[in-house]
C-alpha positions, 0 to 999 in steps of 0.5 A: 482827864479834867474837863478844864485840860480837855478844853485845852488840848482840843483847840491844839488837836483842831489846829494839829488836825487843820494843818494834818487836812493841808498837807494831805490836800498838798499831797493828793495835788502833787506839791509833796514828793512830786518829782517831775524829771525826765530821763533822756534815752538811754542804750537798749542793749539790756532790753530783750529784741523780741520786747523792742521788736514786739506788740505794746503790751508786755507781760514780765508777771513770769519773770524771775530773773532768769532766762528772757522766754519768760517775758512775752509781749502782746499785739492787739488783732487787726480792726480792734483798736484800744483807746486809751486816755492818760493823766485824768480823770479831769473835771472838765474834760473827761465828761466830755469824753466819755459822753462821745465815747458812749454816743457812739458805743465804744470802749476805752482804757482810762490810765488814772493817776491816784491824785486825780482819781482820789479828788474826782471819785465819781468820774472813775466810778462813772468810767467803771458803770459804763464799761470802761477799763481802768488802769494805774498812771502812778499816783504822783506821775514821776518818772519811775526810772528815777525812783527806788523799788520802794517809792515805785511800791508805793506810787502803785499801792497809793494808786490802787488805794484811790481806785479801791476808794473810787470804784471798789475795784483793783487793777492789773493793767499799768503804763509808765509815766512818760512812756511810749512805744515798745522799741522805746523801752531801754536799759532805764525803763526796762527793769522798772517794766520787770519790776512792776511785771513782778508785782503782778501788772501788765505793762501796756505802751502804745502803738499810736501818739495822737499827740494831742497834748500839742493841740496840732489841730483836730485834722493832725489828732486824726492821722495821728492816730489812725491806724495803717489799712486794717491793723489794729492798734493802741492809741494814746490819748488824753483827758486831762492835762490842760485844753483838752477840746481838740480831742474830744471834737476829733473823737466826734468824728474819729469813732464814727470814721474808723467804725464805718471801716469795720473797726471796733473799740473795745477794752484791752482785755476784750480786744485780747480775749483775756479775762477782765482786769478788773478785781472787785475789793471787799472787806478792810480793803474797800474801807480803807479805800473809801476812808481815804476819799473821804479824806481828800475830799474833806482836805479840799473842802476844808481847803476852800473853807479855809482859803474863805476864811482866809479872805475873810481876815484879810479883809478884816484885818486890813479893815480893822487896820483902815478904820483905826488909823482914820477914826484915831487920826480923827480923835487925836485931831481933835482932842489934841487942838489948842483949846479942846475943852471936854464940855461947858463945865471944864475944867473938873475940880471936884474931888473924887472917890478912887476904888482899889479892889484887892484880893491877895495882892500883899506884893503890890498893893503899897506901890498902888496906894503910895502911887494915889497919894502923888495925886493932882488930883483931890481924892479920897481912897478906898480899898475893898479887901475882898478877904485876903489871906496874905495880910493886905488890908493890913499892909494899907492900914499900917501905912496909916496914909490920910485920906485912905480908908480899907473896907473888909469882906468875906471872899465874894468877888470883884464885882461884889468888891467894887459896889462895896466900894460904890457904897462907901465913896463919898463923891459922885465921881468914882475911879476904878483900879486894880491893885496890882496898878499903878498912876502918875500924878495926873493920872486922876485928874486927866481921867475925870475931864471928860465929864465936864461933858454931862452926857459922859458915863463913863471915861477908859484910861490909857492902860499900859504894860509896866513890866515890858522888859521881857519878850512876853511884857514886850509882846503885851505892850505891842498889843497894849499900845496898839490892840487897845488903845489905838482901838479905843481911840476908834471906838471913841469915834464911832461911840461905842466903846466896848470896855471901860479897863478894869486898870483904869477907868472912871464912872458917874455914880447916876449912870452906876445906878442907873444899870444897877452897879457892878455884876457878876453875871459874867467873867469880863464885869468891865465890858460887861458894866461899859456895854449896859452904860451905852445901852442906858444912853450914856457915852464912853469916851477915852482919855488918852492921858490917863496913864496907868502902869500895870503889871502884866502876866510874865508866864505862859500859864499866867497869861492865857488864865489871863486871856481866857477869862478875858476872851470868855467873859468878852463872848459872855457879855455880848450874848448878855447884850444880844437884844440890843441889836433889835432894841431902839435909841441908843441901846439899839444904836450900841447893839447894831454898831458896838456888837457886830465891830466887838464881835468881829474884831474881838472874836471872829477875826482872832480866831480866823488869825492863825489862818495866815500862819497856816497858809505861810507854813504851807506856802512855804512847804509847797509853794509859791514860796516867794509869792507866800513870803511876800503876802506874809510880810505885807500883811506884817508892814501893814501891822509894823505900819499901825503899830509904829502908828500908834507907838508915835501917838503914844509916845513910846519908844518903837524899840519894842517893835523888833519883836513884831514879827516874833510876836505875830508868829507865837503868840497870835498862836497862844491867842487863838488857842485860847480863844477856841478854848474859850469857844469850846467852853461856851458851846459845851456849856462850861463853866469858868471861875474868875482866876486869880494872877500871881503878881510879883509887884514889880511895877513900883511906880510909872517909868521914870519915877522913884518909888516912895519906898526907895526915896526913903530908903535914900 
């Protein structure tokens, strides 16, 4: 398989395998196939006497289905009592427990359900190493009167499956959830006792309910649990299920109590005589059994790790959010005031170069160029074709329009295309725009104003989707309109404005020179180019006004090239401008506010986005659903909020905004994908080329203008 398809099938299987850990974490924490009914008492007519009338411990393993001599039951010999706790192991409380059970020397039956055992391994080892006797509880604790043979097969396989994990041990012993004392069992749970008889288990119910699951008080727990005169008995207790304090203080004084009266608490096997039920597990049994813990315990590691994360884009996201409507509140404000003027030497008048790279753009680049000859503006145009094989320089040429010029090379790259184009401009100020672009007639002269400004650098246009009428184009000029352009409008504010749009953007030709021109060091030679001009000293500022039409990518495939390029130039431009950060004067100021906001809001937090997508799939699928459904359309009211915001401002149509909520479920997908992808390729030491898109020259001319060729057509 290429590398390239490798890169791309990886960030697939960590997100399968991410969403693969929460279900399972669902699972062990009973929010999959928990079933929590219970059935009310049913007639005993099917139920043998000698079972009803007998001791707590029925043995059905001889049971065929044939005369009831088979089944037996069992009674535990006077001064023995077995004390058995149900529903752990617990965290908090069966420490305790079995700290005063071996404080004061007694035994005990721990009646484990698999999801606790399967997350607190090491308390049912513990409950082992000391001498406890282990017992099934189901994994799920459903009331198996209500389940199949099948699911019942599989709560006492996954059970035995985390105890073989937790201890390296099997079981023989089982007490039914919801169970009770012998004269309890009816014509609903009996067959269910036979059945598990079947599969080799002894059924052991109780003689004594402590009742503390009430917490009645540690007096109550006491009488309830203490046996008539010298009988001996099987006491229900618990360790886990909620406060468990009242039991483990009237232990305390319960073990002493009962063994100053000559009684004796030993495991069930010990009080009968019987051999251990312990098995010890070896081999694939044991390995799989440890297999499985490690899973659940990496699933509720991951689990927090990822609810972390999950507070980490919510804070970011409504950070994000918070910062752009204030700082862009504050640049409209002021660059929208009657008499706003950029500088002493407004307004600019002096003509301007504008630089057209193009490498095989034959589809679109009359539209381009036809578009520059509306200009306001007084210019000169020179096209740089980087080696085309479709005839583009031709196309330009043919068109014989005054005042554009076409430089040819041989194929080296955009980078190397636009210092061609740097060092044939004649004017000292330089426009840059793909050739798949398009400008209004004020465009130009909109985008040179900042530098009336002597301290301007460089200027980023208003750079905006002109083929938004299917769900991708839409979805792109949501992201347009308010991921870049409001974002401009904050990073203008704060100073540190990460990139000048390859689309639209404009330069002094002194701050060019200054950092050596256009490089080809990384994919992203726009960010790359704006982050050395603040490092120079130079400010980046964003006109609004500067409008530019372009066309965005139309295919799936298009646009994560696209975005790749994007995302992977973006990271490899920051790691080339690293030591800002710990540089002085404005290069430092740029490394320790420009880098960590890039960082953050272009990199971490995209990546960290599917994390809410994610947790709205397990919400939805384990609860709580309303409470999932809620936080998931807050955070979209805030985003429907900002982007409304930022559509007013620029005075588009909100039309688009239905696809909003579409938009946040798919394509922040595609977006993350394409991220990790990008991740991947850095860490592996990967290598990408500058990927060429297939444009369709759909964008003729800004909206609401007739394209050239059509007006002659006319």
């Amino acid at each position: 398989m290429p590398p390239l398809r490798m890169r791309r099938l990886l960030p697939l299987a960590i997100l399968l395998a991410m969403m693969a850990m929460l279900m399972l974490r669902g699972y062990v924490h009973s929010e999959i196939l928990a079933d929590h009914r219970i059935r009310p008492e049913a007639p005993a007519d099917q139920v043998p006497q000698k079972i009803l009338d007998g001791g707590p411990v029925v043995d059905t393993r001889g049971d065929r289905g044939g005369p009831a001599d088979r089944v037996k039951s069992l009674d535990v010999p006077d001064h023995r009592i077995v004390l058995t706790f149900d529903d752990g192991p617990d965290p908090k409380w069966t420490p305790e427990v079995l700290d005063v059970l071996k404080k004061h020397r007694a035994h005990a039956v721990f009646f484990i359900t698999g999801t606790m055992a399967s997350r607190y391994p090491d308390l049912v080892k513990r409950m082992v190493d000391e001498g406890h006797e282990i017992g099934l509880h189901t994994f799920n604790h459903p009331d198996l009167s209500y389940q199949s043979k099948k699911r019942i097969d599989w709560e006492l396989t996954q059970n035995q499956l985390a105890l073989e994990g937790a201890a390296g041990i099997r079981t023989s012993l089982f007490r039914p959830p919801y169970s009770s004392s012998a004269d309890a069992l009816d014509n609903a749970s009996w067959p269910v006792t036979r059945y598990v008889g079947s599969r080799g288990y002894l059924t052991v119910l109780t003689t004594a309910d402590s009742e503390d699951w009430r917490r009645p008080g540690v007096g109550r727990i006491i009488r309830n649990a203490t046996p008539k005169a010298g009988e001996g008995a099987i006491v229900l207790m618990h360790d886990s299920g909620g406060d468990r304090g009242q039991t483990v203080r009237a232990l305390d004084t319960y073990l002493p109590d009962l063994q100053k009266k000559g009684y004796r608490f030993q495991n069930l096997t010990e009080a009968l005589q019987a051999p251990s039920a312990h098995t010890p597990v070896t081999g694939l049994d044991l390995w799989k059994g440890r297999a499985w813990v490690f899973l659940v315990t990496a699933a509720d590691d991951l689990t927090g790790v990822l609810v972390v994360g999950l507070a980490v884009i919510g804070f970011l996201v409504l950070a994000r959010f918070g910062l752009m409507l204030l700082l862009s509140a504050i640049h409209t404000r002021r660059t929208r005031r009657q008499g706003f003027r950029w500088g002493p030497d407004a307004p600019v008048t002096e003509p301007v170069s504008v630089l057209v790279p193009a490498y095989n753009e034959a589809k679109c680049i009359e539209n381009t160029v036809r578009s520059l000859m509306r200009s306001e503006h007084p210019i000169e145009v020179v096209v740089v074709d980087d080696g085309s094989s479709d005839g583009t320089a031709r196309i330009v040429e043919n068109l014989a329009l005054p005042g554009v010029r076409v430089v040819r090379q041989l194929n080296a790259g955009k980078p190397a295309a636009l210092n061609r184009g740097i060092a044939n401009a004649r004017h000292d100020l330089i426009v840059m725009m793909d050739g798949d672009t398009v400008f209004e007639p004020a465009t130009v002269r909109e985008l040179v104003q900042p530098f009336a400004d002597p301290t301007v650098g460089a200027v980023a246009g208003n750079a905006k989707v002109g083929n938004k009428d299917t769900l991708i184009g839409a979805w792109q000029h949501i992201e347009y309109v308010m991921g870049f352009n409001l974002d401009r409008r904050m990073y203008d504010v704060l100073r540190c404005m990460p990139t000048i749009p390859g689309a639209v953007g404009a330069f002094r030709r002194s701050a060019l020179n200054r950092v050596g021109g256009m490089s080809d060091d990384t994919l992203a030679e726009d960010t790359d180019i704006t982050m050395a001009i603040h490092r120079d000293g130079w400010k980046v500022v964003y006109a609004e006004k500067a409008r530019a039409w372009t066309e965005a990518p139309e295919s799936v495939q298009q646009l994560w090239s696209q975005r790749y390029r994007w995302c992977y130039g973006t990271m490899q431009a920051i790691w080339k401008h690293r030591r800002a950060v710990v540089e002085r004067g404005p290069s430092g100021r740029f490394g320790r506010v420009g880098l960590p906001l890039v960082s953050l809001f272009m990199v971490l937090a995209p990546l960290l986005a599917p994390l809410i997508d994610l947790f709205l799939v397990y919400g939805l699928l384990f609860g709580p659903t309303a409470g999932t459904i809620a936080a998931w359309f807050g955070v979209l009211a805030v985003q429907a909020g900002c982007a409304a915001y930022a559509f007013v401002l620029d005075r588009e149509k909100l039309t688009p905004l239905i696809s909003l909520p579409l938009q946040q479920i798919l394509y922040r997908q595609l977006m993350y994908v394409v991220l990790l992808q990008s991740w991947i390729t850095a860490l592996t030491g990967g290598r990408l080329r500058w990927q060429k898109l297939r444009r369709k020259g759909q964008v003729a001319a800004p909206p609401g203008e007739t394209a050239v060729g059509e007006r002659s057509a006319a």
